[in-house]
C-alpha positions, 0 to 999 in steps of 0.5 A: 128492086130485086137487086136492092133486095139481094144487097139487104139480104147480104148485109143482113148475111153480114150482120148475122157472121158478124154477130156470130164471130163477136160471141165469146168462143172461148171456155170459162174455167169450170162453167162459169168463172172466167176465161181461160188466159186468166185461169192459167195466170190466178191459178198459176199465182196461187200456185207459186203461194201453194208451193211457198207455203208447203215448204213452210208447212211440211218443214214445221209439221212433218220435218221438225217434228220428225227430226225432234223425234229422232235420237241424238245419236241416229245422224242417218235418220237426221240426213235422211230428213235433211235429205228430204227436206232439200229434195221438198225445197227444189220440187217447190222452187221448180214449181215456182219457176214453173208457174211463174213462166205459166203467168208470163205465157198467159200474159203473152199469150205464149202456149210455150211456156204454159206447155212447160208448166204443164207437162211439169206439174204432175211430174212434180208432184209425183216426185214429191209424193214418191219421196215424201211416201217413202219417207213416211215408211222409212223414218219413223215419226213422219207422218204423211198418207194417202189423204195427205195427197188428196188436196194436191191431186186434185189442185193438179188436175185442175190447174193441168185441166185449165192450162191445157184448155188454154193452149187449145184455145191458142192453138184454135185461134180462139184466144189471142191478143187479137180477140181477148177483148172478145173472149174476156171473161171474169166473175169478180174483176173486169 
């Protein structure tokens, strides 16, 4: 009798661990979204459609309009432009390489490539800020401030934020191909 009662109360021991060990352990992205594998790939995608369209952007209200301010005749002004405007054009396209290896990490659960990204982002962004700040005390008719950063910095700081909780949770061996089914997570679709 007293061994069926040790064997019960093992197997309810078991049942307990094993009820605990199938919670998800994992973060969700800000308190309730979704996991952070999946944070790090849609973040990483808008980020790829944020540097596209920045280019477009900055290139129809900051540069065209800067350069059809400036004289036929000051061709330093319209380098320096040119100048900058290449300079936008490689910062977007590294960060479109960077996310892109950021989607790939996330997919294969390769802390890797995410760290790539990760430690890219706020350098890219510094860059592009010093040049496009520089710019706006050099040229005359390019306007771009402070509050022009504001957007940027804080879609940085999140996008940082969630590919460093991913790679913590890897790095935990909380987030792996073994237990994602356990630690998926999505507010619109799973």
């Amino acid at each position: 009798a007293e061994s069926n009662q040790l064997d019960e109360s093992l197997e309810e021991e078991e049942e307990h661990n094993t009820s605990i060990t199938d919670k998800k352990q994992g973060r969700s992205c800000f308190g309730c979204f979704c996991d952070m594998r999946r944070a790090v790939i849609i973040l990483s995608a808008l980020g790829i459609l944020v540097a596209i369209v920045s280019v477009v952007i900055n290139y129809f209200l900051l540069f065209e309009p800067a350069r059809d301010e400036v004289l036929d005749n000051d061709s330093d002004t319209k380098q320096q432009l040119d100048d900058l405007f290449a300079i936008s054009m490689v910062v977007a396209g590294l960060s479109v390489v960077g996310f892109s290896l950021s989607i790939i990490g996330g997919v294969k659960f390769n802390q890797v490539l995410v760290i790539v990204n990760t430690i890219y982002m706020p350098i890219g962004f510094a860059v592009n800020q010093v040049f496009l700040s520089s710019a706006a005390s050099d040229i005359e008719g390019f306007d771009y401030g402070s509050s022009n950063m504001i957007g940027p910095l804080i879609g940085i700081v999140m996008a940082v934020f969630v590919h460093v909780s991913f790679v913590k949770e890897i790095r935990d061996g909380i987030m792996s191909e073994k237990n994602y089914e356990r630690e998926k997570q999505s507010c619109c679709c799973v």
